[in-house]
Biopython code that builds the backbone (N, CA, C, O; Angstrom):
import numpy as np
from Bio.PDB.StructureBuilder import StructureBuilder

atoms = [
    (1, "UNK", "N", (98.852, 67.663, 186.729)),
    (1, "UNK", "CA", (99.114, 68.938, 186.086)),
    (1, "UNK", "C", (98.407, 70.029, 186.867)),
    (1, "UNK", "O", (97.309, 69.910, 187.409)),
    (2, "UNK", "N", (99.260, 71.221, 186.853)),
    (2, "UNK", "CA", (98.575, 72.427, 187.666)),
    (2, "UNK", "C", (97.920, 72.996, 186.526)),
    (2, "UNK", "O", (98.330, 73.090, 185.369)),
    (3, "UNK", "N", (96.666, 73.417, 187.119)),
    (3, "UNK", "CA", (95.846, 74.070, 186.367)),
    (3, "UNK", "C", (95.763, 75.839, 187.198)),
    (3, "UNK", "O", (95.817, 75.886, 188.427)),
    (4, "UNK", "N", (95.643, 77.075, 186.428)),
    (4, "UNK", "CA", (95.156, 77.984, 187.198)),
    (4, "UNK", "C", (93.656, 78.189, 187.287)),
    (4, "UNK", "O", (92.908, 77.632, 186.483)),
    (5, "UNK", "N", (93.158, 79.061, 188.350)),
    (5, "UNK", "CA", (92.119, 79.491, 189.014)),
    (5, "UNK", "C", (91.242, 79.882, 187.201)),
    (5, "UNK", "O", (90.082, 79.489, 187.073)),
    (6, "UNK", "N", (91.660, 80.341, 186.454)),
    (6, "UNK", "CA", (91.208, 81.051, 185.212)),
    (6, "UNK", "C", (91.255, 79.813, 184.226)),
    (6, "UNK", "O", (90.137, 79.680, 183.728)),
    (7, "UNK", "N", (92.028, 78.986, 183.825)),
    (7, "UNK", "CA", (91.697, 77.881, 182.878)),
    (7, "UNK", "C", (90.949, 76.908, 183.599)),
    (7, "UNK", "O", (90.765, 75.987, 182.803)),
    (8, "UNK", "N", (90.447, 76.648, 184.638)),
    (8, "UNK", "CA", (89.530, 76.150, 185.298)),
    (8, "UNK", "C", (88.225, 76.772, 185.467)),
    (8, "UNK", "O", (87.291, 75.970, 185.446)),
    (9, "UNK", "N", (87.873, 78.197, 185.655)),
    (9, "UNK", "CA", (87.005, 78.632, 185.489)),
    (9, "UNK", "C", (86.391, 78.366, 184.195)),
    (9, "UNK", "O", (85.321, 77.791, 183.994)),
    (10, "UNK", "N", (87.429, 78.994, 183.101)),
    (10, "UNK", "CA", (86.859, 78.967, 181.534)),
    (10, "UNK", "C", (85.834, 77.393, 181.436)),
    (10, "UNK", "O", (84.646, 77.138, 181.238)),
    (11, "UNK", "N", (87.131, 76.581, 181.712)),
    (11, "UNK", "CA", (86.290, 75.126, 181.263)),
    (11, "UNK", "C", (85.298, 74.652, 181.756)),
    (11, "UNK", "O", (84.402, 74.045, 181.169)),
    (12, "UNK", "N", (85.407, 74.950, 183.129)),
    (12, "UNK", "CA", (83.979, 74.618, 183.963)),
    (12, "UNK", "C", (82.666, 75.403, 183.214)),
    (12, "UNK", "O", (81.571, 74.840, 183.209)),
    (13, "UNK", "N", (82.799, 76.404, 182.741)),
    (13, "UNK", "CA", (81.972, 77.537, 182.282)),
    (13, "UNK", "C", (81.323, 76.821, 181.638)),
    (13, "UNK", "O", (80.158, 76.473, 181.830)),
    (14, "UNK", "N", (82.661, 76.292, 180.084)),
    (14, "UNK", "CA", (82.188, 75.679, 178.977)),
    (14, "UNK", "C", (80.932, 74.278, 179.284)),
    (14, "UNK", "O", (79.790, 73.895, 179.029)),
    (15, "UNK", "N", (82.380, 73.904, 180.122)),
    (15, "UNK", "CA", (81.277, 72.156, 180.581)),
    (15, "UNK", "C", (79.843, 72.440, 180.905)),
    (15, "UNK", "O", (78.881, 71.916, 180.345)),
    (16, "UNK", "N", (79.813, 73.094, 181.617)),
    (16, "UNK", "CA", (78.556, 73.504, 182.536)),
    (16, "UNK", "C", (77.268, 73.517, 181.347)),
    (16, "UNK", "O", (76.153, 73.004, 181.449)),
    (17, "UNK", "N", (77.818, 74.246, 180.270)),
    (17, "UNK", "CA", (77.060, 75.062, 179.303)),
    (17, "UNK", "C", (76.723, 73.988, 178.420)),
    (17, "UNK", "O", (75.541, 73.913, 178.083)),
    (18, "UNK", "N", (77.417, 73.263, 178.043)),
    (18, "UNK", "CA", (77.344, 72.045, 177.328)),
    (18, "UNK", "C", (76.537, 71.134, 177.826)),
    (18, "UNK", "O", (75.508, 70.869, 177.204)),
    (19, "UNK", "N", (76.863, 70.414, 179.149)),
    (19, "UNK", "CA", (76.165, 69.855, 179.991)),
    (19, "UNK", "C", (74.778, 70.080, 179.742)),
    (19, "UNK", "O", (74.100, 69.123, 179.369)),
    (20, "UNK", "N", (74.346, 71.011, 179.868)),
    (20, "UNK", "CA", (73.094, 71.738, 179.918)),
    (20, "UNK", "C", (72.426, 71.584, 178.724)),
    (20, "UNK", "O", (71.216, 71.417, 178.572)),
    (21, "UNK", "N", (73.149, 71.639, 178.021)),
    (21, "UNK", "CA", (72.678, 71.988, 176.375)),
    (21, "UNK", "C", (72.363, 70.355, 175.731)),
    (21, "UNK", "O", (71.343, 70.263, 175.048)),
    (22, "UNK", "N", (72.971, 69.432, 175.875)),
    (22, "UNK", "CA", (73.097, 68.123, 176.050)),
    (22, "UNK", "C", (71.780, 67.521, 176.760)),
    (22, "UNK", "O", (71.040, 66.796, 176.095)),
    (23, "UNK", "N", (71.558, 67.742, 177.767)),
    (23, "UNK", "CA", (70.410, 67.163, 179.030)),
    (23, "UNK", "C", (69.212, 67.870, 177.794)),
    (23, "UNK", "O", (68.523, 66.949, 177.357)),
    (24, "UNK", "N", (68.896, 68.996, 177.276)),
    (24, "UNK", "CA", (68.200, 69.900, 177.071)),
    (24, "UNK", "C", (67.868, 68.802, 175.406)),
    (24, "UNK", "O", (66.882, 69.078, 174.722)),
    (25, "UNK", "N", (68.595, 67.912, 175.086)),
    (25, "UNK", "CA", (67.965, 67.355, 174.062)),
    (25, "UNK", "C", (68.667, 67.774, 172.930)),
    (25, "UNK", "O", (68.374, 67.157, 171.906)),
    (26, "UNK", "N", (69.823, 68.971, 172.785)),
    (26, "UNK", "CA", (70.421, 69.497, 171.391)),
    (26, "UNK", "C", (71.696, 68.446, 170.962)),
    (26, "UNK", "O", (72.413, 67.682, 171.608)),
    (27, "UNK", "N", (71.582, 68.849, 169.417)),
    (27, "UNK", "CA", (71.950, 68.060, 168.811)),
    (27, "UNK", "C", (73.780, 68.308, 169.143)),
    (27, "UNK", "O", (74.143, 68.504, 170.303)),
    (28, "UNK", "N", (74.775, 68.270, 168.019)),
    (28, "UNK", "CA", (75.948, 68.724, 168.231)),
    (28, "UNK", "C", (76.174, 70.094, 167.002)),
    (28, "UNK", "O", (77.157, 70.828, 167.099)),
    (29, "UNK", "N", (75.230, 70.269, 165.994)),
    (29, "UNK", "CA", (75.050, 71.015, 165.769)),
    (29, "UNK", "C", (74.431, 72.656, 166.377)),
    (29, "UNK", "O", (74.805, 73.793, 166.093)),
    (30, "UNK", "N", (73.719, 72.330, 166.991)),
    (30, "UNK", "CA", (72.787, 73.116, 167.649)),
    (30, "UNK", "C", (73.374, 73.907, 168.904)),
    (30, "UNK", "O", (73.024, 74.970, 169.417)),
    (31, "UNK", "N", (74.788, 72.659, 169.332)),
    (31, "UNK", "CA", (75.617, 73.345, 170.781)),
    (31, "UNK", "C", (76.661, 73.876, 169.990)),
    (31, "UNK", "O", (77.522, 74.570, 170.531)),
    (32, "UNK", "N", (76.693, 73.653, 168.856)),
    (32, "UNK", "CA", (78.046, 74.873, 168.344)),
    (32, "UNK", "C", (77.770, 75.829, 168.176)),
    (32, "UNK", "O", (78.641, 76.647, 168.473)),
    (33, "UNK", "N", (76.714, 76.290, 167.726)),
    (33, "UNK", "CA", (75.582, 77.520, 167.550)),
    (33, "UNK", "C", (75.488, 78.296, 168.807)),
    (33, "UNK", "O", (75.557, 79.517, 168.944)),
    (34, "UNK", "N", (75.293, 77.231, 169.843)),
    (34, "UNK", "CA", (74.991, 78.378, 171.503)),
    (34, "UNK", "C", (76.144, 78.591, 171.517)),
    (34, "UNK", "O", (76.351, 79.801, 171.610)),
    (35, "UNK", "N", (77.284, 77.841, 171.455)),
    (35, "UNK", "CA", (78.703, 77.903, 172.043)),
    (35, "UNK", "C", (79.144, 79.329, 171.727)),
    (35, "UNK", "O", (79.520, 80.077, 172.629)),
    (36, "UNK", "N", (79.092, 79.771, 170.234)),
    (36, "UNK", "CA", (79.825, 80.692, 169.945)),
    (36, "UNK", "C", (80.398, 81.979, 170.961)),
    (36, "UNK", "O", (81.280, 82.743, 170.571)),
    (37, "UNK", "N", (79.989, 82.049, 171.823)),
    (37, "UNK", "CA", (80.328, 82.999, 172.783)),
    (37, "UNK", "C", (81.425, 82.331, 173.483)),
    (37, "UNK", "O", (81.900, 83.162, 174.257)),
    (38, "UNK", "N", (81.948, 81.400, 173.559)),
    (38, "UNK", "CA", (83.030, 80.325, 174.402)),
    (38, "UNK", "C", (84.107, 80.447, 173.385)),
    (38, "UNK", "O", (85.283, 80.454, 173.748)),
    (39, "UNK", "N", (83.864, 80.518, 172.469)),
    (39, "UNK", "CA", (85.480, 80.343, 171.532)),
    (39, "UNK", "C", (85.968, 81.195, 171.772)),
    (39, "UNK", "O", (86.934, 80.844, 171.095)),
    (40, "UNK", "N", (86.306, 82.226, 172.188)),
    (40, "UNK", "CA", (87.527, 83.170, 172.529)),
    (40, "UNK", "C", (88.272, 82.261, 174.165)),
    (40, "UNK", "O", (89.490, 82.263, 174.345)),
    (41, "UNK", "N", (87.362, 81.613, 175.113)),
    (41, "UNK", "CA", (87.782, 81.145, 175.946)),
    (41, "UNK", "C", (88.467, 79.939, 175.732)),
    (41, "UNK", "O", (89.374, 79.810, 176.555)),
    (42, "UNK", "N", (88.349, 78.695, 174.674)),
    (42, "UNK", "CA", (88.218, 77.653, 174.109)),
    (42, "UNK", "C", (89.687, 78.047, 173.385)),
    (42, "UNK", "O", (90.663, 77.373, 173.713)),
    (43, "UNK", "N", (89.786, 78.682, 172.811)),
    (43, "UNK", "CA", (90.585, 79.125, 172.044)),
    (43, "UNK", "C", (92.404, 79.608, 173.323)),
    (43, "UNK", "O", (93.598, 79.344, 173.184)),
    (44, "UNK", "N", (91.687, 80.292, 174.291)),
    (44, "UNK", "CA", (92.423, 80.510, 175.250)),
    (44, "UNK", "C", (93.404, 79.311, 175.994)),
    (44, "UNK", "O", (94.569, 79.175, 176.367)),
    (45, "UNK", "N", (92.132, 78.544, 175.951)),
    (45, "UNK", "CA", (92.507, 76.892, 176.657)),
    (45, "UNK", "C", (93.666, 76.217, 175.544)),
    (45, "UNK", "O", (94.666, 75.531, 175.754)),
    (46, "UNK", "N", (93.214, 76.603, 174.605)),
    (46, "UNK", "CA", (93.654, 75.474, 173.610)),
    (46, "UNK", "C", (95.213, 75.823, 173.150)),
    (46, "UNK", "O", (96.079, 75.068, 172.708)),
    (47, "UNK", "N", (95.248, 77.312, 173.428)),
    (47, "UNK", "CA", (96.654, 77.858, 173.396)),
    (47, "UNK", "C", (97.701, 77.309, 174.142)),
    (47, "UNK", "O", (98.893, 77.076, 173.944)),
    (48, "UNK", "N", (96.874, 77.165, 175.093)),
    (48, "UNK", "CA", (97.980, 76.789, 176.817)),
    (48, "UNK", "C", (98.678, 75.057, 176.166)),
    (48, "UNK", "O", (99.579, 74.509, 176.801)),
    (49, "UNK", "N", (98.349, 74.690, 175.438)),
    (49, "UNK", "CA", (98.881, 73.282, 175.037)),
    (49, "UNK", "C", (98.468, 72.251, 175.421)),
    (49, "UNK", "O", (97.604, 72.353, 176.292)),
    (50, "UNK", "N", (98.877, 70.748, 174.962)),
    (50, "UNK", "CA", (97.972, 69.436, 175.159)),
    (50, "UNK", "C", (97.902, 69.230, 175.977)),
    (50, "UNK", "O", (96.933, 68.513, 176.227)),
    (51, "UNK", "N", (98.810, 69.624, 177.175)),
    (51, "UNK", "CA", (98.841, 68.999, 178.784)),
    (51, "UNK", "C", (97.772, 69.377, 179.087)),
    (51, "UNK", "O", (97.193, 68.729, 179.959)),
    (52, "UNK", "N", (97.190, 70.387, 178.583)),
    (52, "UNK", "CA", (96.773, 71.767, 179.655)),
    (52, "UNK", "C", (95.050, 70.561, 179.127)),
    (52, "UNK", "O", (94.305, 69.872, 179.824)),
    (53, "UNK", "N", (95.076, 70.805, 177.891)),
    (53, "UNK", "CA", (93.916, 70.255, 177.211)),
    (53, "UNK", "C", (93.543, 69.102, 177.708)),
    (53, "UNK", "O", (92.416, 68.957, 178.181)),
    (54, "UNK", "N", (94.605, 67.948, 177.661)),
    (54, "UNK", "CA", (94.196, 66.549, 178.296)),
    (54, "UNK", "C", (93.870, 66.721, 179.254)),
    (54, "UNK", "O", (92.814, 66.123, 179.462)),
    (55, "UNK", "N", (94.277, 67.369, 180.221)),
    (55, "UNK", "CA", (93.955, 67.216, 182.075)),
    (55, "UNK", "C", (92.702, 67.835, 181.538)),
    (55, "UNK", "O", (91.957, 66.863, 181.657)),
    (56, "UNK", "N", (91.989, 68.738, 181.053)),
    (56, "UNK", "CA", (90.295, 70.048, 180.678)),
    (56, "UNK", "C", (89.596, 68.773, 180.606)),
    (56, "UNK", "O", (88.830, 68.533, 181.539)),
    (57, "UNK", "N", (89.721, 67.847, 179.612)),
    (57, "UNK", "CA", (89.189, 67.088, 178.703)),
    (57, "UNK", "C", (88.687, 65.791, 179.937)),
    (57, "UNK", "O", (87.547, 65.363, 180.118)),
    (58, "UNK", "N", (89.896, 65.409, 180.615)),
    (58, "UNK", "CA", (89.953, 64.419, 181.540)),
    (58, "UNK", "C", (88.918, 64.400, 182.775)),
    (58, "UNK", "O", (88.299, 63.459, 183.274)),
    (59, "UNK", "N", (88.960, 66.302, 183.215)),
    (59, "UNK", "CA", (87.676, 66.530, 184.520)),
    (59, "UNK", "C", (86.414, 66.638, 183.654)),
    (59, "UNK", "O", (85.512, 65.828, 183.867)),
    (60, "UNK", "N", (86.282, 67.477, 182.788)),
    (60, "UNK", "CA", (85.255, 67.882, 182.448)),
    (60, "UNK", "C", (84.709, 67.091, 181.107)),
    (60, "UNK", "O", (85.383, 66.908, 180.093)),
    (61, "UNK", "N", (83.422, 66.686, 181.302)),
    (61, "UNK", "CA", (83.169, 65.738, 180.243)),
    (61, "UNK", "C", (82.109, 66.761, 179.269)),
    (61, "UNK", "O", (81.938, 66.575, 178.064)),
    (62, "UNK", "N", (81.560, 67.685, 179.940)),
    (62, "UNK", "CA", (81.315, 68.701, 178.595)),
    (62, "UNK", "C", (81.856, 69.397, 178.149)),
    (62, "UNK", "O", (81.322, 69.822, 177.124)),
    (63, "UNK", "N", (83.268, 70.053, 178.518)),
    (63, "UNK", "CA", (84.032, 70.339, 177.673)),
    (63, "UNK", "C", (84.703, 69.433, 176.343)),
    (63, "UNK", "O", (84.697, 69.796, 175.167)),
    (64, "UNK", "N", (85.093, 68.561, 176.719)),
    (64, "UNK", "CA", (85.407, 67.218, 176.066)),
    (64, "UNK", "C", (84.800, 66.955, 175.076)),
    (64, "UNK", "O", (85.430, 66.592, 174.083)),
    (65, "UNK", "N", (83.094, 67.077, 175.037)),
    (65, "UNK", "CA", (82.155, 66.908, 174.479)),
    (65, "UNK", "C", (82.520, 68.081, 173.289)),
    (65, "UNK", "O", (82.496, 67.793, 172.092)),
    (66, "UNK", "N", (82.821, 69.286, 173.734)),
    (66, "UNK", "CA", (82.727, 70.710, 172.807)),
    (66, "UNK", "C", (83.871, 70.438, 171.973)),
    (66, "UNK", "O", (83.891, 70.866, 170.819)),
    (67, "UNK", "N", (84.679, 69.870, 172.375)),
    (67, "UNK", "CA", (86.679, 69.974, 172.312)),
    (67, "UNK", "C", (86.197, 68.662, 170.879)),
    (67, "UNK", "O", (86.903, 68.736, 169.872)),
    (68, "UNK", "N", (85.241, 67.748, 170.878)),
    (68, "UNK", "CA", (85.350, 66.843, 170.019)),
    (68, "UNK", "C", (84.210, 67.687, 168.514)),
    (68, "UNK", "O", (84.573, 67.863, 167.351)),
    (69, "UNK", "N", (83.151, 67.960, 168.995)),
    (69, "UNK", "CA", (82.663, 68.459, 168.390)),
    (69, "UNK", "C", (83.518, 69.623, 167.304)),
    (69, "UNK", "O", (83.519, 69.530, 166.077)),
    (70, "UNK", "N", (84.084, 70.501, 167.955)),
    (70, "UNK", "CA", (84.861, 71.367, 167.119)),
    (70, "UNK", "C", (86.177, 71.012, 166.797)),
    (70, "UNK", "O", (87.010, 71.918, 166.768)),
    (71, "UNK", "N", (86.701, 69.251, 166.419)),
    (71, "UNK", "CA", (87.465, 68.666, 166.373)),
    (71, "UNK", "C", (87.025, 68.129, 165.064)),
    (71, "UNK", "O", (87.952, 67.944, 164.276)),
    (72, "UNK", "N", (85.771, 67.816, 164.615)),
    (72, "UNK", "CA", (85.159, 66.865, 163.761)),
    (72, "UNK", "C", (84.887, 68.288, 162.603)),
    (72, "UNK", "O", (84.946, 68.272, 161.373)),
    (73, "UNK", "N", (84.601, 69.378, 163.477)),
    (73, "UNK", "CA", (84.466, 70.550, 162.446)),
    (73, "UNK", "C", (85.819, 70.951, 161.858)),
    (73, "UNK", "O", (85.668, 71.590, 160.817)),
    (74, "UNK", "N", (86.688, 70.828, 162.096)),
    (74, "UNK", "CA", (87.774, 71.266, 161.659)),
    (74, "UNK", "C", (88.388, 69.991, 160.701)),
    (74, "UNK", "O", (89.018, 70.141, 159.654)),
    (75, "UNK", "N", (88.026, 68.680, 161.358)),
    (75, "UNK", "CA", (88.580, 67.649, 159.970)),
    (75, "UNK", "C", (87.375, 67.814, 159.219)),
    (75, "UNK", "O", (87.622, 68.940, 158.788)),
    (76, "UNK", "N", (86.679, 67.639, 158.921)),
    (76, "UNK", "CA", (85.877, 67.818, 158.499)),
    (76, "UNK", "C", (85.710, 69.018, 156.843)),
    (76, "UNK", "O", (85.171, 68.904, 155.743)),
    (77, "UNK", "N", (86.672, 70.273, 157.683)),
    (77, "UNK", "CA", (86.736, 71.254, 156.244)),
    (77, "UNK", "C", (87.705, 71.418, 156.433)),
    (77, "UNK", "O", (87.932, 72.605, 156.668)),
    (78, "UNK", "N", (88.836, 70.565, 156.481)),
    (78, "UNK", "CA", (90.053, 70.268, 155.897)),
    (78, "UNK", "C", (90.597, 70.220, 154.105)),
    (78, "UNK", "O", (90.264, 69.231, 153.453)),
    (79, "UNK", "N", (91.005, 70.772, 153.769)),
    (79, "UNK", "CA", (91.300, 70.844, 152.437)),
    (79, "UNK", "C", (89.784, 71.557, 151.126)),
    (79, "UNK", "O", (89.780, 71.833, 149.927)),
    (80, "UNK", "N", (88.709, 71.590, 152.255)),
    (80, "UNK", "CA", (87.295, 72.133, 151.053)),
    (80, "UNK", "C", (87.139, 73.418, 150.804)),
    (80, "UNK", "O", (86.360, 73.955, 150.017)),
    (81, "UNK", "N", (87.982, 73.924, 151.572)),
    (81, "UNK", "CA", (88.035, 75.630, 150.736)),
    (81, "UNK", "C", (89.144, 76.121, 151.473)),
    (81, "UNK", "O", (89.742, 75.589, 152.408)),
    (82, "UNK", "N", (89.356, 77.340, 150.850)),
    (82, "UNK", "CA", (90.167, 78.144, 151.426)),
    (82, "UNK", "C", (89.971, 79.455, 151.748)),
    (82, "UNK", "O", (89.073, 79.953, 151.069)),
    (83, "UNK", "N", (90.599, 80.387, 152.726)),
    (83, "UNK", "CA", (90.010, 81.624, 153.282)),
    (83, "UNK", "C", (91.293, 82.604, 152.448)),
    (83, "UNK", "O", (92.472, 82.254, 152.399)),
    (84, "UNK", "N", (90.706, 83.949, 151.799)),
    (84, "UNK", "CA", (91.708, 84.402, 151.199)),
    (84, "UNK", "C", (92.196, 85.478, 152.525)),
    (84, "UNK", "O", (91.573, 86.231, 153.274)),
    (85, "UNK", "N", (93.686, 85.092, 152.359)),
    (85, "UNK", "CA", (94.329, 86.214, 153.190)),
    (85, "UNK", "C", (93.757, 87.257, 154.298)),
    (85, "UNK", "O", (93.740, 87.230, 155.529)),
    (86, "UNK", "N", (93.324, 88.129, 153.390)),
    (86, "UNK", "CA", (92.282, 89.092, 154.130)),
    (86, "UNK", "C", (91.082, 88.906, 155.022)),
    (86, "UNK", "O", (90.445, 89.654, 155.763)),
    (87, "UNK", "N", (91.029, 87.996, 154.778)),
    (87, "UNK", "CA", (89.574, 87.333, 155.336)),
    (87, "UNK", "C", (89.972, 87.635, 156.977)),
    (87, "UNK", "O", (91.172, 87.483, 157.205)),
    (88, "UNK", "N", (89.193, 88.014, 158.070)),
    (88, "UNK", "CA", (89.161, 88.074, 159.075)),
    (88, "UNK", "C", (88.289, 87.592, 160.226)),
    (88, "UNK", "O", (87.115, 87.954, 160.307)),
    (89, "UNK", "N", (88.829, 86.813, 161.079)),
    (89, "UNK", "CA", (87.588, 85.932, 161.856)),
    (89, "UNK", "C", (87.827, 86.095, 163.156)),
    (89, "UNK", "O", (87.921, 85.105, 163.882)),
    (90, "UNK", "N", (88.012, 87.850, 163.833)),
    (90, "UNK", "CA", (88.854, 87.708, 165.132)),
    (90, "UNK", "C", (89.737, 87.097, 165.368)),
    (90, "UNK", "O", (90.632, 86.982, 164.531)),
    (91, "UNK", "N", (89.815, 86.427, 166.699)),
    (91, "UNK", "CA", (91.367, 85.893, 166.801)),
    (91, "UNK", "C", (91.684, 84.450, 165.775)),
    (91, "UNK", "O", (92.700, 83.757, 165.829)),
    (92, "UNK", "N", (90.535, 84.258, 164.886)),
    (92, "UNK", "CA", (91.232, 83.040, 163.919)),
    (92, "UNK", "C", (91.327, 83.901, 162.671)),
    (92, "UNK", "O", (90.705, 83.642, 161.641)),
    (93, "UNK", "N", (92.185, 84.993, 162.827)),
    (93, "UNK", "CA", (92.310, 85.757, 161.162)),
    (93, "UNK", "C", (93.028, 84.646, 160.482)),
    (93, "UNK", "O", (93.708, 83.801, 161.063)),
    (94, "UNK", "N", (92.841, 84.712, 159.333)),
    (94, "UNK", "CA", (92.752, 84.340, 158.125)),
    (94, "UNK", "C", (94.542, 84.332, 157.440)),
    (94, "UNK", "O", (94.755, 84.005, 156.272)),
]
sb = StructureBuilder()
sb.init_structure("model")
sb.init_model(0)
sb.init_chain("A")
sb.init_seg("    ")
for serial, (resi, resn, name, xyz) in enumerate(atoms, 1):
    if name == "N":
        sb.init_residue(resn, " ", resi, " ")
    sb.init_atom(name, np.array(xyz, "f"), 0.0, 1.0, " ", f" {name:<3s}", serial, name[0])
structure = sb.get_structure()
């Protein structure tokens, strides 16, 4: 799969950051917390579709790492509440 110069950057970014955060002893809680500055990029990636994702997931093993983590967060509060309409979360409005 072709990847561009920019969804390769993003992920390397992410990995890198993770990587780091990982070696550094944090939990998977603790790297969702630093991460927050990556989800607009994460979010970018994740748009582009599964191809795009499997090949991210496949080089980079701290992305992979992030991609599961905020995988477990999302089953996780599956069905335990709900966001009313209005509610706004940047690009995950509500």
């Amino acid at each position: 799969m072709d990847l561009s110069k920019e969804q390769l950057r993003i992920a390397e970014m992410i990995d890198a950051k993770v990587q780091r955060l990982v070696q550094e002893g944090n939990d998977d809680i603790t790297i969702l917390g630093e991460m927050v500055d990556c989800m607009s990029g994460f979010k970018e990636l994740l748009d582009s579709g599964h191809g795009t994702m499997d090949e991210l997931c496949r080089r980079c093993t701290g992305f992979y790492h992030y991609a599961k983590i905020l995988e477990t967060v999302a089953a996780s509060s599956q069905g335990r509440f709900e966001c009313p309409n209005n509610w706004s979360f940047g690009e995950f409005s509500g």
